[in-house]
LUMZALUM-791724 format. One record per atom (N, C-alpha, C, O): residue in three letters; x, y, z. Coordinates in steps of 0.05 Angstrom, whole numbers, plus 5000, padded with zeros to 4 digits. Atoms other than C-alpha are relative to their C-alpha. Layout:
! residues N
ALAXYZ...
***
This chain:
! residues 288
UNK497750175006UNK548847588249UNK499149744986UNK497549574993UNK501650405012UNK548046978200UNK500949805016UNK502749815033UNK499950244980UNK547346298227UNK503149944999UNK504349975021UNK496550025012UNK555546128193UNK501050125027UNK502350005044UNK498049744994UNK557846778228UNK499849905021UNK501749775030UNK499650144970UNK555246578296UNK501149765003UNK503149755018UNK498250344999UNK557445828291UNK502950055003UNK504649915015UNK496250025008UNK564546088272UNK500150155029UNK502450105037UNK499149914977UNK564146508344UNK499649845021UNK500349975041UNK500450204989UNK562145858384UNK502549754990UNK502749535000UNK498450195017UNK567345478342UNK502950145015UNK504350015030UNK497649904983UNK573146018366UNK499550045035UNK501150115052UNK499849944966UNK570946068436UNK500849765011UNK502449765031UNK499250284992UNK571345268441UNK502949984999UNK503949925021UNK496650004998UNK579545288420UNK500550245022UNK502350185039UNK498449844972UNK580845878473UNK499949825026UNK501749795042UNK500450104973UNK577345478527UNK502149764998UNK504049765013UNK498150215005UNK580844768498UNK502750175011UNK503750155033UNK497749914991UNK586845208495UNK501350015028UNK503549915034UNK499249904971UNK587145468567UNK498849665009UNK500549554995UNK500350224990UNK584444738595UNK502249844986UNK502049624996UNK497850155003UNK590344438564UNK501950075011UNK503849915010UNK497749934988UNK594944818602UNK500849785033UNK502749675044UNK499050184978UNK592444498663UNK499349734997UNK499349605018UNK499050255011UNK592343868631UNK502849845014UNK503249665031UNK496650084997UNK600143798632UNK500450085029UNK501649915043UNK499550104963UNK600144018710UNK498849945005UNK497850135016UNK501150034991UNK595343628728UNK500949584994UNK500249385006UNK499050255002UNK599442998691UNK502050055016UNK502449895034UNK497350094990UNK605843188716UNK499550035030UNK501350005047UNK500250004965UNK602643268787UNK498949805007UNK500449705024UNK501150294994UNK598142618795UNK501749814996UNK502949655011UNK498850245013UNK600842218732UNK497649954981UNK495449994991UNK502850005034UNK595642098658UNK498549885021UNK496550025028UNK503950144993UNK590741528703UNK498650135015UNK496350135008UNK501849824978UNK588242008765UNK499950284980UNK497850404981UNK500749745017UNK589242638715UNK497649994984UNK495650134988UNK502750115013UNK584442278664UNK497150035024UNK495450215025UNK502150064988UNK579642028713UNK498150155016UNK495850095021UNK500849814985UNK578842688754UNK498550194974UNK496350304971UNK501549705025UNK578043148688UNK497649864993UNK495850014983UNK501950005011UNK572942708673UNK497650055021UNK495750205016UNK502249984976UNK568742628741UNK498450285006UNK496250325016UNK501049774997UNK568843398737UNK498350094970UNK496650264973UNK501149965025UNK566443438661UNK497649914999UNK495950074992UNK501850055007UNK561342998659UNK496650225008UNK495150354993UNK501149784987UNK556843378705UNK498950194992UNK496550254992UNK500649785019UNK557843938669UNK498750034982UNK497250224977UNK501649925031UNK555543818604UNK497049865008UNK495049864994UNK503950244994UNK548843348638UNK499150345005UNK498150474986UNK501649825000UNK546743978669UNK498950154989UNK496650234995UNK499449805024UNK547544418610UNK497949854994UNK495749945002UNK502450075014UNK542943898571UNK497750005019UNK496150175011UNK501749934983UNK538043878625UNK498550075010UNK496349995019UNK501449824978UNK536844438657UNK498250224975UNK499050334955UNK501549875021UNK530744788627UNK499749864985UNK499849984964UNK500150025030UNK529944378577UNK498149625005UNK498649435020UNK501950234995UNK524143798567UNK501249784979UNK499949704960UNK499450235022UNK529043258530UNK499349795011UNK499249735034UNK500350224987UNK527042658523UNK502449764973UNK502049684950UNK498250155013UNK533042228497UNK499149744991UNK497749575004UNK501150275021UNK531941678442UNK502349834997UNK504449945000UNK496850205001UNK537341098433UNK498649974972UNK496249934970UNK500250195031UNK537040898357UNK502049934980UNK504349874987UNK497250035026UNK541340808294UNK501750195000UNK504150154997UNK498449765005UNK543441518293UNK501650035032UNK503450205034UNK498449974967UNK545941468375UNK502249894993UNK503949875011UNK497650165007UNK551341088335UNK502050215003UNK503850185020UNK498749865002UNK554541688319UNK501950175020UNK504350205020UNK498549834977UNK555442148380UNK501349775026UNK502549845047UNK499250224980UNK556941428416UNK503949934997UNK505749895013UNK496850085008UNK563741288370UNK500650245001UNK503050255003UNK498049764990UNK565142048381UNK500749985026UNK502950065034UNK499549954970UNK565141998448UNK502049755004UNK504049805016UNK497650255005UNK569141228438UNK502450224994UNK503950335009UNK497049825018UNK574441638397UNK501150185016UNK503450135025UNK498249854974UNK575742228446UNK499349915028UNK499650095044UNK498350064987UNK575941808498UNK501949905003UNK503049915025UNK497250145005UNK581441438477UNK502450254990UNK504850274994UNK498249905008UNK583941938447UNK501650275029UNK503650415028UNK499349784983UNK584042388514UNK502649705020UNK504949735029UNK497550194995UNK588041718539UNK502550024997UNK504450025013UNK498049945011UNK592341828490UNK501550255009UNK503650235022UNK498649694999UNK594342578495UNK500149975029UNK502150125031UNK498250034974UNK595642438577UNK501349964999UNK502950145006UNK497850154996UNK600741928566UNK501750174979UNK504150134978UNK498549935025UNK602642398503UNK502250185012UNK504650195008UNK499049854983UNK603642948558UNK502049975028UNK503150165039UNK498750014985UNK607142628609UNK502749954991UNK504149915011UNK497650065011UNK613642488566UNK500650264979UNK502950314971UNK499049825016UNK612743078520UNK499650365014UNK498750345037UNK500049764996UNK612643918531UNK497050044980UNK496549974957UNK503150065015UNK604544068525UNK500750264979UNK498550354971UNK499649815024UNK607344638472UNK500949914979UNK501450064960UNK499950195015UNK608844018434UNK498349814984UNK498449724961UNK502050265007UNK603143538438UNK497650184982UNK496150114964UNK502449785014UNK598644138416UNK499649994978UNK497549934966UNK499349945031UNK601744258352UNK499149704988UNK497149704974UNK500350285008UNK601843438337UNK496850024998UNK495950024975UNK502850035002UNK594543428347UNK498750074978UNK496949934970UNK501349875011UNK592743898301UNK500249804975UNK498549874959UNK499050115026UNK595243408241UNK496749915006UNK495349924986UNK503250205012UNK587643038256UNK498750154983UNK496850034972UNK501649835021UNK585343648210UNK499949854980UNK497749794971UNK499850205025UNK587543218154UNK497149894997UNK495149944983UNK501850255003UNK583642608175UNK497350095000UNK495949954985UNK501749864994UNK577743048194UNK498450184975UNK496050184969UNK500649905027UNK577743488128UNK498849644983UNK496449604979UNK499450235024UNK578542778084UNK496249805004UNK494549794987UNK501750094991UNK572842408118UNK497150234992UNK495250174977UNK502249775003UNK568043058118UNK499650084973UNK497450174966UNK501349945034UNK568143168041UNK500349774983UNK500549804959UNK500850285012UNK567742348024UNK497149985023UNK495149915011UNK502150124996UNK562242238071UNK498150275016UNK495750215015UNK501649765001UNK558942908094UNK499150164979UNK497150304980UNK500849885023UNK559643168023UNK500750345007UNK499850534995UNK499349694998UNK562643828052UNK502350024972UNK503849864961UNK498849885021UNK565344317997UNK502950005008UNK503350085031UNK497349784991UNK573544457997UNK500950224980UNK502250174960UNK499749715013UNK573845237973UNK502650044991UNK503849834985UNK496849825006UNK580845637956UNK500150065033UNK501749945048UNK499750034977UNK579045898021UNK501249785024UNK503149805040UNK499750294980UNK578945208063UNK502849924993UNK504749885009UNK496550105006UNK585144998019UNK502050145018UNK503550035034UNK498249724991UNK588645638042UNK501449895024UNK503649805028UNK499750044975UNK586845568115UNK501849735014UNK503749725030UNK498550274999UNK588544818116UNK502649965007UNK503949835023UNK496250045010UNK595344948089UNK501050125016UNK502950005027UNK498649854985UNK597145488129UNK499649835034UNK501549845050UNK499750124979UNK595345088189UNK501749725008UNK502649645029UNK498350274998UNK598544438172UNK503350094995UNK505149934999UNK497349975004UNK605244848153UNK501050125027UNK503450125031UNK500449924974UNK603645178228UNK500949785014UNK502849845029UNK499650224989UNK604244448252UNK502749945000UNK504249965020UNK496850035008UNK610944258216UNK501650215011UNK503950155017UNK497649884983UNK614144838249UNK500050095027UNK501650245038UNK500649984974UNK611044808313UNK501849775014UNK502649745037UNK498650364986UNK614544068317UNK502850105001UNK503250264982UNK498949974992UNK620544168342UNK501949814980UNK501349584977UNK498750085020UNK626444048285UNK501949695000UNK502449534982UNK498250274992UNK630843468318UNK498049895018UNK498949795038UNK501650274986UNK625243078348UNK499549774979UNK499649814955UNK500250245020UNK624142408317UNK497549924992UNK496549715001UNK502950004998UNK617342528291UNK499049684995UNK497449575010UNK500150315000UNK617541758261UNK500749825004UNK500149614991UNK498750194980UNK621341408307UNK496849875017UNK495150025027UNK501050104999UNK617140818323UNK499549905029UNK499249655032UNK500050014964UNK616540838405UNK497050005006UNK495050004991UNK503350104982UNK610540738454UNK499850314998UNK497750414991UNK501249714996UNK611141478462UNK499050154974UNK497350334976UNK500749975025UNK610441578388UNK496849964997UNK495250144990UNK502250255003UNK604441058387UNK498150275013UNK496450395001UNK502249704985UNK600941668439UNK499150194980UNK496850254977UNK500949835016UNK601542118388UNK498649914976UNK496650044969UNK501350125033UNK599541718318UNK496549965014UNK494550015001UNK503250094990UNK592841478369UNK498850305005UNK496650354995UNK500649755003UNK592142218384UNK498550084978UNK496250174978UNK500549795015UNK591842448323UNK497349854976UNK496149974958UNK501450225017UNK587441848288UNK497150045016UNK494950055005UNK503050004980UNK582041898350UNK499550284990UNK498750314967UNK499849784998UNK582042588355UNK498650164966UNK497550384965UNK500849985034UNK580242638270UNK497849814997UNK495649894988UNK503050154999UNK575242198270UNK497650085020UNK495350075013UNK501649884981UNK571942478330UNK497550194993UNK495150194996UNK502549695014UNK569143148296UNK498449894978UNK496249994972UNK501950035021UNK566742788240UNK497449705008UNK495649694991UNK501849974985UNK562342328282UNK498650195020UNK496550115029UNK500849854984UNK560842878326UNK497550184981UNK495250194990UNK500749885015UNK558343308268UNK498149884981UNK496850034966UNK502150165008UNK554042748240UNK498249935018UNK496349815009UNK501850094984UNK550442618302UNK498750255009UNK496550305018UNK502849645002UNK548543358304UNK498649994982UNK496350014989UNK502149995026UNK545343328235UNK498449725014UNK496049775018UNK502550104992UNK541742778261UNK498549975015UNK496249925011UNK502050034975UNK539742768330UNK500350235020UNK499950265044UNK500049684980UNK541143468348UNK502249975023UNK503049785037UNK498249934979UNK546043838391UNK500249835031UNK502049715042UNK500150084965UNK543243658463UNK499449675000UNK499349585023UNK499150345003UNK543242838444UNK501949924995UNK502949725004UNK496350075000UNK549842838421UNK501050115018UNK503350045014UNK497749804983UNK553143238468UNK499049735024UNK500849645037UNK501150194979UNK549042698518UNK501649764987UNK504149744991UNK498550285021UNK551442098475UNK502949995008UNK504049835023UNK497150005007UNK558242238466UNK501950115036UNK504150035042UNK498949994981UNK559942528535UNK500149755018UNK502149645027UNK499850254977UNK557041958578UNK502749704982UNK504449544993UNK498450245014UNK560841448526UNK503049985008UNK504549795016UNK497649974989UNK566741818540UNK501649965019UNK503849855021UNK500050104963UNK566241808617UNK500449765004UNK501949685022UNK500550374995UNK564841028609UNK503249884988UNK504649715001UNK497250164996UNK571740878570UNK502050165013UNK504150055020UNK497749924979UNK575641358607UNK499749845031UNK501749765042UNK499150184973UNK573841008674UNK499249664999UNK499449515018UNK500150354996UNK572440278658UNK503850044988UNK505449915002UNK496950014997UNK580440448627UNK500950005025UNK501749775030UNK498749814986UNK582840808686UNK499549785024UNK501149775043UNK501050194968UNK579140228739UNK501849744990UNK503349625006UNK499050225013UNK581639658690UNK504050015003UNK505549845012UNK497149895010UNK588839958675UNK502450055027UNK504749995027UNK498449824974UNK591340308746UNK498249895022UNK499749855041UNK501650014975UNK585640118799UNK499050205015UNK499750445013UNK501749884981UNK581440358846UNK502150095022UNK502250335027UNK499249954983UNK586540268905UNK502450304994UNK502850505007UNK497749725007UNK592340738867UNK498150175000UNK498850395007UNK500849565015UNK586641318845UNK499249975035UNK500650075052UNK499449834959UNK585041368924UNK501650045012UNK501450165033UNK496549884989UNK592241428937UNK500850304986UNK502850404996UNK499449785013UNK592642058893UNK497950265007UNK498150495001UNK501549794983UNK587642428928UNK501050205012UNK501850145035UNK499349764991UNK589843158943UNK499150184987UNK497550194968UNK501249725020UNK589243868927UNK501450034969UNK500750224954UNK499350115023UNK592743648867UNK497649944979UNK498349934955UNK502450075005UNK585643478846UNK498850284975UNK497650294954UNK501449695015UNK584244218822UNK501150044976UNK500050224962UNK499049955034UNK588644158753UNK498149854986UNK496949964968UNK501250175019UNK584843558725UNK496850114999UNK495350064981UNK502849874993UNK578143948751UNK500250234987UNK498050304979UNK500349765008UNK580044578722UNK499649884969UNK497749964955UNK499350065029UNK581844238654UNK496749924993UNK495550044976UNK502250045004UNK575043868659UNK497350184999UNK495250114989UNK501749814993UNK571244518680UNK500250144955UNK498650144936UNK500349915028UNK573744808611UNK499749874972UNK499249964950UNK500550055019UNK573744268576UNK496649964984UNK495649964962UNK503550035004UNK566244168586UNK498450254989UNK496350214977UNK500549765016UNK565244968563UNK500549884968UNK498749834951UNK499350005027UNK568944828500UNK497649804986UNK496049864969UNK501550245015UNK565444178482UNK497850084996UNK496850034974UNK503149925010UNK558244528492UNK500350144980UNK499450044959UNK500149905018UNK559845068452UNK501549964972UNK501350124953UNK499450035026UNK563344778398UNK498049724987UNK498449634964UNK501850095012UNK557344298392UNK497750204990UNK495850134976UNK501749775003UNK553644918387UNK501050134964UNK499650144944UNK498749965026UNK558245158328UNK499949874974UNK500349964952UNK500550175020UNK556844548292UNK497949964985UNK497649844964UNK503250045016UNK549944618278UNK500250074970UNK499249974950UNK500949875024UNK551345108230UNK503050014980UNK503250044956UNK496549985016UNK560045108216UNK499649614993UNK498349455006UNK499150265003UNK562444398177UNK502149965010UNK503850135009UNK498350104994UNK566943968208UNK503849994985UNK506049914993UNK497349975012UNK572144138154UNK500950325003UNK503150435000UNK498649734993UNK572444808171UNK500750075031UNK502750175042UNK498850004962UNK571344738253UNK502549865003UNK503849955022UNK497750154993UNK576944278254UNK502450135000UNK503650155021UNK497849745016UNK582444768215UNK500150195027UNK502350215038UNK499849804986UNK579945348270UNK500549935028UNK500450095046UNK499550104974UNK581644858328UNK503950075005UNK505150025026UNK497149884999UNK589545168311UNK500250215021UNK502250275035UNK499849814975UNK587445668356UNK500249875028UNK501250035045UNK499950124978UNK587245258411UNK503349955009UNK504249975032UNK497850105005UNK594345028387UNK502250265011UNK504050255028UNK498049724978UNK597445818399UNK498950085024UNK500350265034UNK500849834971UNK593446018467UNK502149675018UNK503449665039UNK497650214965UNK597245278500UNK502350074982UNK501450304980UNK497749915005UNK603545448465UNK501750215007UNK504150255011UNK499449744988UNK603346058484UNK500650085031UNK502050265041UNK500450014963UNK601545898563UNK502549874999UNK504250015008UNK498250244990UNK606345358565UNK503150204993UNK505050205008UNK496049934988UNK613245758548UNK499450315013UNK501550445015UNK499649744975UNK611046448592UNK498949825028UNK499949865049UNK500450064975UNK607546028642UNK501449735015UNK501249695039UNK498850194993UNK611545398647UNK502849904984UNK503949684979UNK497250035007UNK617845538618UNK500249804978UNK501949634985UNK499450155007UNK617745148566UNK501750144971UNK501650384964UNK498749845024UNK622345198497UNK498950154979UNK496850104967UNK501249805020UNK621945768453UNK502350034973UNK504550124977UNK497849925021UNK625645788379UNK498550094982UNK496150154986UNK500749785018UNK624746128318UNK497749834980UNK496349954965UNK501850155020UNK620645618280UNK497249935012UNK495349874998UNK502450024987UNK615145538339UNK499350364995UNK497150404984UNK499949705003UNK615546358335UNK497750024971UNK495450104971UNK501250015033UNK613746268253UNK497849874999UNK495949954984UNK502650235001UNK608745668268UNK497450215012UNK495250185000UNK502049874983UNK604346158314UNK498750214988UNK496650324993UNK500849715014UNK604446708265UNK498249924977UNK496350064970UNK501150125023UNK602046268208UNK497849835018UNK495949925005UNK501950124988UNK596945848253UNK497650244995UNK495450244983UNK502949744995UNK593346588270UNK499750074965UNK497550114956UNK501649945023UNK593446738198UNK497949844990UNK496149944977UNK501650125018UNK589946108180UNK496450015016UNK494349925006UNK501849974989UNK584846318236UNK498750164984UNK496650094974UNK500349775016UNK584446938198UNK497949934969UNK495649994961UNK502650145027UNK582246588128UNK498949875012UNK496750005013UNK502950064998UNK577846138158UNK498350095016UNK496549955027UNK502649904979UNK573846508199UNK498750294985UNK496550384993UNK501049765015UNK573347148146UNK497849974984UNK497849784967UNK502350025024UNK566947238107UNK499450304992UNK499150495008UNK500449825010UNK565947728060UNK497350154994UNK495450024986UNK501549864991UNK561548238065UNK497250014978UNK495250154983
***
């Protein structure tokens, strides 16, 4: 299998796991509330990915110019996982999904001005079909630019969240997989709970203590899969194409969320899902 081919199966395994860890995302806000949801998915994540770099393995981590990178990825989605709580506690997570996906833009735009990645017929294709996936995943009478706090969730969403991959994907080219994935997780951990201690307190997150605990843990359990292996994906896939194949992530919670939590189903989320998997389809095809 060429190096591409494998990357692109570490690249789709990361959106199934994202996918399914976003489900319990949204019960795990609407059961705590975004600051103990946050703060739990992360206590269980971090963990995760330390061991991973770790175990077996004789690193010896370097701080320098290039720790810049996996440092503001890890800045970026943590704010941006801030964001998409508060996005989730006011919206249907078969909503916030689709919104997300718009950081492809920012993500593509950034990656072929300062990575110098190519954009093919292919990539166009995929792009398109995913960003027209988006527009009819959004829900027709919502007020996509109505200028609210709950809005504000989504625009920081989708701004963190796009910038993310393309530091993420520069701090692999320079300081390798298992230093970024170190970098950018602990960074993460650090503004999600200096927020979460600063923002809500200490005394509220020990008031939320229950078996309620196990959504924001499950979400963190998968989100910490995804994150390894889609730093794994990166070595060898560009950030303008991993980004595009994160749509998949976009139909497995869309999909959970209206059989497993009832949420709305019409004919234009129906169309969005069918055109998302095609654009999986072009970018993930290589010819023989």
């Amino acid at each position: 299998m060429k190096k591409e081919q494998s990357g692109m199966v570490f690249i789709i395994a990361a959106a199934l796991l994202w996918g399914i860890g976003d489900l319990f995302a949204k019960i795990g806000v609407t059961a705590l509330g975004p600051w103990p949801a946050i703060f739990f998915r992360s206590i269980f994540f971090l963990p995760i990915v330390m061991i991973y770099v770790f175990h077996k393995r004789d690193l010896d981590i370097v701080f320098d110019k290039n720790s810049f990178y996996p440092i503001l990825a890890g800045v970026c989605v943590g704010l941006g996982i801030i964001f998409s709580r508060f996005a989730l506690s006011v919206y249907e997570v078969s909503l916030v999904k689709p919104i997300q996906r718009l950081s492809i833009l920012i993500t593509v735009l950034l990656s072929i001005l300062f990575l110098k990645e190519k954009m093919t017929v292919k990539k166009s294709l995929g792009i398109g079909l995913a960003l027209t996936a988006f527009f009819l995943l959004y829900p027709i009478n919502s007020a996509l630019f109505d200028l609210s706090l709950k809005h504000f969730y989504l625009l920081g969403l989708i701004f963190t969240l796009g910038l993310s991959t393309v530091f993420l994907r520069m701090g692999i080219l320079r300081k390798g997989a298992d230093q970024t994935r170190f970098f950018r997780s602990l960074m993460q951990t650090i503004i999600i709970a200096t927020a979460v201690i600063a923002l809500y307190g200490l005394t509220n997150l020990a008031g939320s203590f229950s078996f309620q605990i196990a959504y924001p843990a499950i979400n963190g359990l998968f989100g910490a899969l995804a994150f390894i292996s889609f730093c794994e994906g990166l070595k060898t896939v560009g950030a303008s194409t991993a980004k595009p194949m994160m749509v998949l992530a976009t139909i497995t919670t869309v999909t959970l969320g209206v059989v497993l939590l009832n949420e709305s189903l019409f004919i234009s989320k129906m169309i969005g899902i069918l055109l998302a998997i095609l654009a999986v389809i072009v970018l993930s095809f290589k010819r023989a």
